[in-house]
Kinemage of the C-alpha trace (Angstrom):
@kinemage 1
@onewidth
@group {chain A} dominant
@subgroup {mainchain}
@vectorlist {calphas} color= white
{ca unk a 1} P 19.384 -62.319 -12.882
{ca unk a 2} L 19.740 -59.120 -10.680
{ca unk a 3} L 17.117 -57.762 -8.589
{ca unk a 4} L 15.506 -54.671 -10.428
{ca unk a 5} L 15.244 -51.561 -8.412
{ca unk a 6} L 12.223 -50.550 -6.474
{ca unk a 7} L 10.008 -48.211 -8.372
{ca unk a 8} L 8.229 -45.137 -6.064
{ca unk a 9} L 5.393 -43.079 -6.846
{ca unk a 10} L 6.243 -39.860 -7.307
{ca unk a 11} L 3.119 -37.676 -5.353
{ca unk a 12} L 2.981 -34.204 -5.421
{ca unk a 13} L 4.888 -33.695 -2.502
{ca unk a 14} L 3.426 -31.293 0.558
{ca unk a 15} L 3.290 -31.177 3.981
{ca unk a 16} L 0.057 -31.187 4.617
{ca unk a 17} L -0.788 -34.290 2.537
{ca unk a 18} L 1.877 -36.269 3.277
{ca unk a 19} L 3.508 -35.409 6.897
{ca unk a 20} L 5.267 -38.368 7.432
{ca unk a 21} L 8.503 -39.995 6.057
{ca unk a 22} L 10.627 -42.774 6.012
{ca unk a 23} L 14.005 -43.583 4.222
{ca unk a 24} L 14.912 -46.808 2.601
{ca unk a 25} L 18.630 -47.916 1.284
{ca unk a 26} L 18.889 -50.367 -0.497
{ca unk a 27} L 22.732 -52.655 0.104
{ca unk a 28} L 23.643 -50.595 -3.142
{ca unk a 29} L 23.552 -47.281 -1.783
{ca unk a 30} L 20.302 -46.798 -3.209
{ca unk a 31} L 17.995 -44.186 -1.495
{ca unk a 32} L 14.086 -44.237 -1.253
{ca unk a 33} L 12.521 -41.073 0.553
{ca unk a 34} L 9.226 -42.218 1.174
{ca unk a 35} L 6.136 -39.649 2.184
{ca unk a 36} L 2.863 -40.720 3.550
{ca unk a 37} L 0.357 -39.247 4.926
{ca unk a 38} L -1.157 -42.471 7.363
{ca unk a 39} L 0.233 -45.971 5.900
{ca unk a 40} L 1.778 -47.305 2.637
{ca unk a 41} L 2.294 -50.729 1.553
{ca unk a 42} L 5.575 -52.179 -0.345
{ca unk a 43} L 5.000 -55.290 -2.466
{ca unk a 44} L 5.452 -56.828 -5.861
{ca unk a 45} L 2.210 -55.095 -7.065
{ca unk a 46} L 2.909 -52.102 -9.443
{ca unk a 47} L 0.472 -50.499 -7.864
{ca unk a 48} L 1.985 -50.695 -4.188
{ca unk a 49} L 3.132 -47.436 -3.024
{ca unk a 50} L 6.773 -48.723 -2.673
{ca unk a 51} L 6.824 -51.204 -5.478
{ca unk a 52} L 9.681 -53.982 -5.222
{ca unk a 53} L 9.908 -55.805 -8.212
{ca unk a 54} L 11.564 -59.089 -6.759
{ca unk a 55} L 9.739 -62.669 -7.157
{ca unk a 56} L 10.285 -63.400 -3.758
{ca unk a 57} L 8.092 -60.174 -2.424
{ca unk a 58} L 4.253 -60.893 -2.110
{ca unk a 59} L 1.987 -58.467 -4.535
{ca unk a 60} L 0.949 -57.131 -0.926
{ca unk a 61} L 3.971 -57.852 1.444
{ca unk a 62} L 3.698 -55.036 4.511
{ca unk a 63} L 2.285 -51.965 5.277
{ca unk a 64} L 3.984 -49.054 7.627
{ca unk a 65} L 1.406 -47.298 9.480
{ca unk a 66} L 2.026 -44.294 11.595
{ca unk a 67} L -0.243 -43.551 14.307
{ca unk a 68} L -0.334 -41.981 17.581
{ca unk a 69} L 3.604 -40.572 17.390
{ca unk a 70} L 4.490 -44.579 16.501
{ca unk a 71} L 5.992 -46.372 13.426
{ca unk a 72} L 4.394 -49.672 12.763
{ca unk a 73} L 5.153 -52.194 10.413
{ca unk a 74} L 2.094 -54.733 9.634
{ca unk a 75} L 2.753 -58.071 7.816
{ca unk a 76} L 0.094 -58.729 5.219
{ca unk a 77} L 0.112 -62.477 5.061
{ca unk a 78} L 3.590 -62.873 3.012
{ca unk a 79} L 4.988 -66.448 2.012
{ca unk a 80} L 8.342 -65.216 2.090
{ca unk a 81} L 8.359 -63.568 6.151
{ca unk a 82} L 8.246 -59.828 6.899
{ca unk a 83} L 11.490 -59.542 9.529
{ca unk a 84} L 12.370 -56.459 11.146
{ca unk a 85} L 16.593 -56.529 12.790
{ca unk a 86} L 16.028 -59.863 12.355
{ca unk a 87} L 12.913 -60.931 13.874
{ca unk a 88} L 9.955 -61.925 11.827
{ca unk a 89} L 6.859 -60.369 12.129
{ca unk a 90} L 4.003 -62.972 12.182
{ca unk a 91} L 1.408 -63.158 8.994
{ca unk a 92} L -0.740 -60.102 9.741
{ca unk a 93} L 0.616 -58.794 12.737
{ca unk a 94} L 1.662 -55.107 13.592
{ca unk a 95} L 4.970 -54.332 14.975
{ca unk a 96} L 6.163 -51.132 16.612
{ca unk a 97} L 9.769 -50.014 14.124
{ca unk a 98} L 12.635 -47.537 14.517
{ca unk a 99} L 15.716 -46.850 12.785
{ca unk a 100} L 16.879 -50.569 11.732
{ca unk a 101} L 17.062 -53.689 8.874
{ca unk a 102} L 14.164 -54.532 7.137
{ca unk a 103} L 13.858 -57.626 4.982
{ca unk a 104} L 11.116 -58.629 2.797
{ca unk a 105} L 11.358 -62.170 0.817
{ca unk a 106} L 14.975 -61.541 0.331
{ca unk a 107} L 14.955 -57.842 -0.167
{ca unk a 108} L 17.009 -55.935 2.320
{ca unk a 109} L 16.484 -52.575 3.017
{ca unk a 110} L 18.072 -50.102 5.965
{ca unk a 111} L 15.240 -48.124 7.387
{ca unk a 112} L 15.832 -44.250 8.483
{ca unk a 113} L 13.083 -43.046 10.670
{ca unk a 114} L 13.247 -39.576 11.483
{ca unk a 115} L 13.125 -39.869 15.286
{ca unk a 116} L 12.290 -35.943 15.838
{ca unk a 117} L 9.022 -36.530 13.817
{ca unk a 118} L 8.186 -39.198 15.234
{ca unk a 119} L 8.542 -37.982 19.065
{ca unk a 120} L 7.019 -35.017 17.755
């Protein structure tokens, strides 16, 4: 049984409200262009803001957070490991992110941070 493909709210989308972004691929060429306005979780939940609908994602996996010019990426107690290029996050700790691989249970995703932004 294939992985089904990660459902995103669709806000009304405007600066203002939502001044931050992020881009997840998915392995399958996939795109997810995520705005935010100050954090977003992904997880299993439907009503996550990135929803992943994959048995081995927790209902609440991780959040991103942006703050202060920085990407974060905050596990939220997962069974299956929050790892970021590779390294796992511990159960609710925050972790500074850039462009790189994200994995969640065993969801893969290639994260796109736009760098000017976030200098800016």
């Amino acid at each position: 049984k294939s992985a089904a493909a990660p459902a995103v709210r669709k806000p009304v989308i405007n600066e203002a409200s939502y001044p931050h972004r992020i881009l997840f691929m998915a392995p399958n060429g996939a795109r997810y262009d995520i705005p935010f306005k100050d954090a977003f979780t992904i997880g299993r939940n439907p009503r996550s803001d990135f929803y992943v609908k994959n048995g081995t994602v927790g209902g609440a996996h991780c959040r991103v957070i942006y703050k202060d010019g920085i990407y974060l990426l905050q596990d939220l107690g997962s069974e299956g490991g929050t790892f970021f290029d590779g390294n796992r996050i511990p159960p609710n700790t925050i972790q500074e992110i850039r462009t790189g691989v994200l994995q969640i249970g065993k969801v893969t995703l290639f994260v796109t941070i736009d760098e000017e932004q976030a200098a800016g």
